[in-house]
N, C-alpha and C positions, 0 to 999 in steps of 0.2 A: 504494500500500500504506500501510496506518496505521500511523505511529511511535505506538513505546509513547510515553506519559508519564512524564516524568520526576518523580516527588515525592520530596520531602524528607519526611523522619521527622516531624521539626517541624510539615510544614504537615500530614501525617496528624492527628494527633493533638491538636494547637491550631489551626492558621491561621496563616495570617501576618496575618490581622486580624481575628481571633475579637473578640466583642463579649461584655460582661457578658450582656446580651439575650437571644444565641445560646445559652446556657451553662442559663442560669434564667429561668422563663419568669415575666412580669411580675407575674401575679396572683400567684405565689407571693412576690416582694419584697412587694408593698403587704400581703399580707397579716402578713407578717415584721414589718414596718414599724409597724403599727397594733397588733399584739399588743405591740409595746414600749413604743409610748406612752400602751397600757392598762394596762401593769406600773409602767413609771418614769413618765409623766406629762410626757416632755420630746418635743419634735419634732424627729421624726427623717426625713432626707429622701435619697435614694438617687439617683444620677448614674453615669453611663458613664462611661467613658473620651469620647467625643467630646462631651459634656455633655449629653445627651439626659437628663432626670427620668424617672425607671422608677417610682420610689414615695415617697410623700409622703404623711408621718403628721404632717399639721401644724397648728396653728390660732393664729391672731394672738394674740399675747399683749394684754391692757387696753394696757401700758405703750407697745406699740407700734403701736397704735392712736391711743392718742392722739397722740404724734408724728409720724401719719401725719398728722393734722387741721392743722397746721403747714407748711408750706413748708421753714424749713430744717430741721424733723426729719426731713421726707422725704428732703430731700437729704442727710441725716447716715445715715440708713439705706439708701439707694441705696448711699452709696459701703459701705456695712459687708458689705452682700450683696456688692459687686462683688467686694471684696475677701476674704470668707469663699471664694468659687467660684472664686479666681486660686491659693488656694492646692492646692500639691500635693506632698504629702507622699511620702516612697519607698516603695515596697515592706512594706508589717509593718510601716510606723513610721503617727505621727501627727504634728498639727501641729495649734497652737489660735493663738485672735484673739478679741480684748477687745473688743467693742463700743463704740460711743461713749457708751452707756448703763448702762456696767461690766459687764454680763452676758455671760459665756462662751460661746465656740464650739468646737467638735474635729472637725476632719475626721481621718479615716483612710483610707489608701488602698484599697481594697481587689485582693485580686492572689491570685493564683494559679497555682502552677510559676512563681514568678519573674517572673510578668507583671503588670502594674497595668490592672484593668480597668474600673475606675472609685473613686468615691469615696462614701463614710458621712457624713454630714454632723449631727452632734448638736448641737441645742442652738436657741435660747437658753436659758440657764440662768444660776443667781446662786448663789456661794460663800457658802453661809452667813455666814463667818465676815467678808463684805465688810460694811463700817457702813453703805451705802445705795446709790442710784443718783449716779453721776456727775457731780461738779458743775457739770459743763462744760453737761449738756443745758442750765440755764436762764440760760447765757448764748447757748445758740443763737440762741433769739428770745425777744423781753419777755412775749410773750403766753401760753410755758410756765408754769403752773400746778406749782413748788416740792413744794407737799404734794402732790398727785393724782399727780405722777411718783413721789415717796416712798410713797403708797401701791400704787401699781399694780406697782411696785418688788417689791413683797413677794409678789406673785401667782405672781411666775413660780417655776419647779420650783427648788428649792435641792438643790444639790449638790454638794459638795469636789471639787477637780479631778482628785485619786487616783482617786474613784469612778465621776467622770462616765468617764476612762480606762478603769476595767473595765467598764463597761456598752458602752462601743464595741469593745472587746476582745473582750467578749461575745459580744457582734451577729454582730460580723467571724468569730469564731468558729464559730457558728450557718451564716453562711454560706455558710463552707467544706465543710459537710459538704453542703449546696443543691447550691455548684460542683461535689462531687466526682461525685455523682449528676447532674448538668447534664454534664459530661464526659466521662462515662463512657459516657450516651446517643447525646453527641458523637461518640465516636473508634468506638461500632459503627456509629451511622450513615455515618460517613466508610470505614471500613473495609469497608462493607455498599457503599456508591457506587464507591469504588474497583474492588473487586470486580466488578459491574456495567459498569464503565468496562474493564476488562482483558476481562472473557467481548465487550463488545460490539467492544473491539478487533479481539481474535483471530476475531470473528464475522466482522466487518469484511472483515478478510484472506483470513481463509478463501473471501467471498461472493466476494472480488478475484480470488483465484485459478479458483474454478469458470467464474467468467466470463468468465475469458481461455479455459480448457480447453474452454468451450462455443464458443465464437466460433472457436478452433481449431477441433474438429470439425467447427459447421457450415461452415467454408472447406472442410476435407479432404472430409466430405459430397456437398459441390457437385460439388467437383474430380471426384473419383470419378463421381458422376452423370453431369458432362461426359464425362469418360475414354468410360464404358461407351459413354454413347450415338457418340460420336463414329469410335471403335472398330467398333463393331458397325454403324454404316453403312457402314464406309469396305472392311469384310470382308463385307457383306452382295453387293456388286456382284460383285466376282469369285467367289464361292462362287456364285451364280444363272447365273453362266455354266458354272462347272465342272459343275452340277447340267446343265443344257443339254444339255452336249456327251454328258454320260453317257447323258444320252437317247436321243440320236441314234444315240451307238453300239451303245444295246442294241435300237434298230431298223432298222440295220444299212446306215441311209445312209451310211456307208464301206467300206462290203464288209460280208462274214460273218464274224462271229468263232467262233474253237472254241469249245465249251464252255469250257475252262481260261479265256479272255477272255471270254467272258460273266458269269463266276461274278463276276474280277474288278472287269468294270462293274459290277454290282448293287451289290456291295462298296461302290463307290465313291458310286454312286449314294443308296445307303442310308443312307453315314455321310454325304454331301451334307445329305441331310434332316434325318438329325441337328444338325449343326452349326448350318441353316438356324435349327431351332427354338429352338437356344438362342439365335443371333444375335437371331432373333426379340421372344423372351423378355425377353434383354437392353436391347432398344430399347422395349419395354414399361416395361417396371421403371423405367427412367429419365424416361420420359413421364410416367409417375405418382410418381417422388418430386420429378421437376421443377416438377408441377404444368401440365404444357403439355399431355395427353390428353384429347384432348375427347369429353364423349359425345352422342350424337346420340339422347337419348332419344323417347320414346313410349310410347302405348299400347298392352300388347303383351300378348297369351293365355299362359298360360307355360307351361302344360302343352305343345300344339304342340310347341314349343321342346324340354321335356323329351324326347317322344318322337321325333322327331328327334336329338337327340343318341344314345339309347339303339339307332334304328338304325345311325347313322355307323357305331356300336362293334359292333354286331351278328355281324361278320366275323371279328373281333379276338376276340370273345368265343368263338364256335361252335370256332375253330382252337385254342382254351384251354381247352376245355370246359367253358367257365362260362356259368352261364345269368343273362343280363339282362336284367331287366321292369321297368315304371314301372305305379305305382299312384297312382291322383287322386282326389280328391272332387269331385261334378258341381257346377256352379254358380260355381266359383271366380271373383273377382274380377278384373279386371286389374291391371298395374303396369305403372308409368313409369320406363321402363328402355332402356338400350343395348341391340340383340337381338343383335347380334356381340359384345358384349361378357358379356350374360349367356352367351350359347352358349361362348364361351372360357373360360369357368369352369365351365359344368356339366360342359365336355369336358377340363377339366382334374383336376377330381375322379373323374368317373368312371374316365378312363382310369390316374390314380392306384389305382384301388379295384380296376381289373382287372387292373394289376398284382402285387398284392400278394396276392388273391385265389388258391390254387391248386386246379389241378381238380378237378371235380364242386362249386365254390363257387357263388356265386350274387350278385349286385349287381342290389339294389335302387332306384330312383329313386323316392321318395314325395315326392307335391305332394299339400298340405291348405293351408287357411285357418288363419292364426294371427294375433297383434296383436305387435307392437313395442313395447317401453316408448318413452318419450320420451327422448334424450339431455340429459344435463346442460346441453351448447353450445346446446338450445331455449328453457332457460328465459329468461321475460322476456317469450316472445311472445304475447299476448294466450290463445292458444287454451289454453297449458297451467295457466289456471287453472279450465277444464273438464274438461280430459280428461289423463291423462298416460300412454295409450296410442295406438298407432295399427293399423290394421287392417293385416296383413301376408300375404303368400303363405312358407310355409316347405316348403324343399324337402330332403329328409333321402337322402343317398346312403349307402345302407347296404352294406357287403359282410361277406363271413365270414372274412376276409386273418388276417393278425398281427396286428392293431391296433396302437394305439399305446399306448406305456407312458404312466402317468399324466405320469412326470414332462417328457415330450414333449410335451405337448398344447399347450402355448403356444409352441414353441422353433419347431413343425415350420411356424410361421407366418413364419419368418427368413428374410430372403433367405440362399443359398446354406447353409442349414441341411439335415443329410439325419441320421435317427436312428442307422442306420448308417453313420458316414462312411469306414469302413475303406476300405484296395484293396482286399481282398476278396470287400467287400459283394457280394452276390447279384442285387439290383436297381440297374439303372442311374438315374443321374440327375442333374440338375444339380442340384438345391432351388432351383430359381424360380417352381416351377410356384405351390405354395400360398403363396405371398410375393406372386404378383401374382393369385390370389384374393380374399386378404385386403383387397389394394389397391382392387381395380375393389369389391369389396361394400363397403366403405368409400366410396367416388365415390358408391353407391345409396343412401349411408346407410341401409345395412343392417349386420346381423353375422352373422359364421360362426364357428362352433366347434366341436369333432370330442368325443366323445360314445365308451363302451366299446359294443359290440355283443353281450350278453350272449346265449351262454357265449364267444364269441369272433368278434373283428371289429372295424370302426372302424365309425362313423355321423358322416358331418359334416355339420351342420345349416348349411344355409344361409337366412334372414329377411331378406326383403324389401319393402318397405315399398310400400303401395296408392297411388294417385294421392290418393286420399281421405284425410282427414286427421282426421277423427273419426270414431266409431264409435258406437252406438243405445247 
């Protein structure tokens, strides 16, 4: 399971290493930077906190060009820069440095909420009111040029140290309001990820727990599937014997019985059969959610099949006085199919239809030609970029019963589902019979679905798919 995160207010809202960078984005300093030293004319240069240059509005003065042509004015300005970018002033203050060449430096911190996140760095510059350059430059080396320092001396931007103050005061000012908006984009961003970060937690946990509850099921699933089949063989032996003996006796290989014992064999005989079917049933249902039922397909007529079935019931129909016919269309195609196992479905719908069916009804069995869509699990395979039907047989078992209500038509497909499940429901039944319908047209990769019979009745359609796999 996923621990939340723990965050500090602080690190929402700042970082614990926010960077000037992160805050304001670069092209807006340089351009900060270069609007200032088109106003005041002094070079102004812009550093983080970990001294990364973010912007730089600067251009070599004459004065320190020329002592760049020098060797020790190089080395008199190496050390001035080293020492201008060593300093660090606190928070809202500033701190300046005199060059070897008298001209002025100001860094000021730059910070916000209390933090320092880099530094402003203004300058060179020369106080007016200073009488020249430094007299120390031409003792640097002999080869300094006195006058050309005194005049390059005068090049650079003059400014009182008050002023240069408020122009970095300024800046830093200007900035603030950069940061506040750089910040403010910060703490939604951050509060936008946070957010993000808790929905994907709680995703997280949630996917945790489904996963355990799925993994549960399919154990109890199986279990169950074991139970049933294991159950229903271990009842199916002595139930075939009990069914046996009733035979025997209602043929009288133990002597004659009265009437009152015969009545009771049949009884017994009867609910035998009963019990058989469901034991049956049940060893069905389990083969097929186990995945262990194999079919023994072929090519096979289906009509035949249809009318055969339609006799079986012929008996059961005539005693109910309902009448049952099959209607075809000539020419029908074959399908590649289980012939015991389609027969266990037409015979379990039908005789579904003729129970619910009451007399003077009538149950239909209609075979025609029809096509299959393609199932989703095809795609990929070469053919369904031709075709994305396939040629079918659909077999429509109509009657004129109760039907089913709308809101049953997908339920009554549940194992041990029955729409009436009361005690005192009217029709008997276990609900496996259209559960392992479902199953075996499923193995044919076909579908079944049950349809109103207007003005009244069910129709459940059953689609079966052709040996052929494309269609003209």
């Amino acid at each position: 399971m996923a621990e939340a995160p723990v965050t500090l207010l602080d690190e929402l809202t700042m970082g614990r290493s926010v960077e000037l960078e992160s805050l304001v984005d670069k092209g807006a300093l340089r351009e900060m930077a270069e609007s200032a030293r088109e106003l005041f004319g002094v070079s102004l240069r812009i550093f983080s906190e970990s001294g990364n240059l973010l912007a730089d509005a600067s251009g070599e003065p004459p004065l320190y060009a020329y002592l760049d042509e020098h060797k020790a004015g190089r080395d008199a300005l190496a050390s001035v820069i080293s020492a201008v970018k060593s300093l660090e002033p606190e928070p809202d203050t500033e701190a300046d440095l005199t060059c070897v060449t008298g001209a002025r430096y100001i860094v000021r911190a730059i910070s916000y909420d209390g933090r320092r996140l880099g530094r402003l760095i203004l300058g060179p510059y020369r106080d007016p009111a200073a009488p020249g350059p430094s007299a120390e430059l031409t003792r640097l080396d002999a080869g300094i040029d006195g006058a050309r320092v005194a005049s390059a001396w005068l090049e650079l931007p003059a400014f009182p140290d008050q002023q240069a103050r408020r122009i970095v005061r300024h800046l830093c000012h200007a900035l603030d309001l950069i940061l506040f908006s750089g910040h403010k984009a910060l703490l939604t961003s951050n509060m936008h990820l946070m957010s993000v970060q808790e929905s994907y937690r709680e995703l997280a946990d949630k996917n945790a727990k489904l996963q355990h509850a799925f993994d549960r099921l399919k154990e109890l699933d199986r279990l169950k599937s074991n139970f049933l089949g294991t159950v229903s063989h271990e009842l199916r032996t002595p139930l075939t014997s009990i069914i046996g003996y009733s035979e025997m006796l209602k043929e009288g290989i133990a002597g004659e019985l009265t009437k009152e014992q015969q009545e009771f064999v049949h009884t017994i005989h009867e609910k035998g059969e009963q019990l058989l079917g469901l034991i049956k049933g049940l060893l069905d249902l389990s083969k097929l959610e186990s995945g262990t039922m194999s079919l023994r397909k072929a090519e096979i007529d289906i009509v035949p099949l249809i009318r055969d079935v339609a006799q079986t019931l012929a008996p059961a129909a005539r005693k109910k006085l309902v009448e049952i016919s099959v209607e075809s269309e000539p020419g029908l195609p074959t399908v590649w199919a289980d012939v015991e196992r389609l027969r266990q479905v037409f015979l379990n719908l039908s005789e579904n239809a003729l129970k619910f069916t009451p007399e003077q009804g009538r149950v239909t069995l209609s075979v025609r030609a029809s096509v299959l869509e393609r199932r989703a699990d095809d795609e990929g395979r070469g053919l369904v970029l031709f075709s994305t039907k396939r040629p079918a047989i659909e077999v429509r078992v109509i009657d004129t019963g109760i039907g089913v209500p709308d809101a049953e038509k997908e339920r009554v497909f549940d194992a041990f589902y029955q729409v009436d499940g009361s005690a005192t429901r009217e029709h008997e039944g276990t609900g496996l019979g259209l559960s392992i319908v479902r199953r075996l047209i499923d193995a044919h990769d076909g579908t079944v679905r049950v349809e109103d019979n207007v003005p009244r009745g069910a129709v459940f359609v059953v689609t079966i798919p052709c040996r052929r796999t494309t269609i003209a």
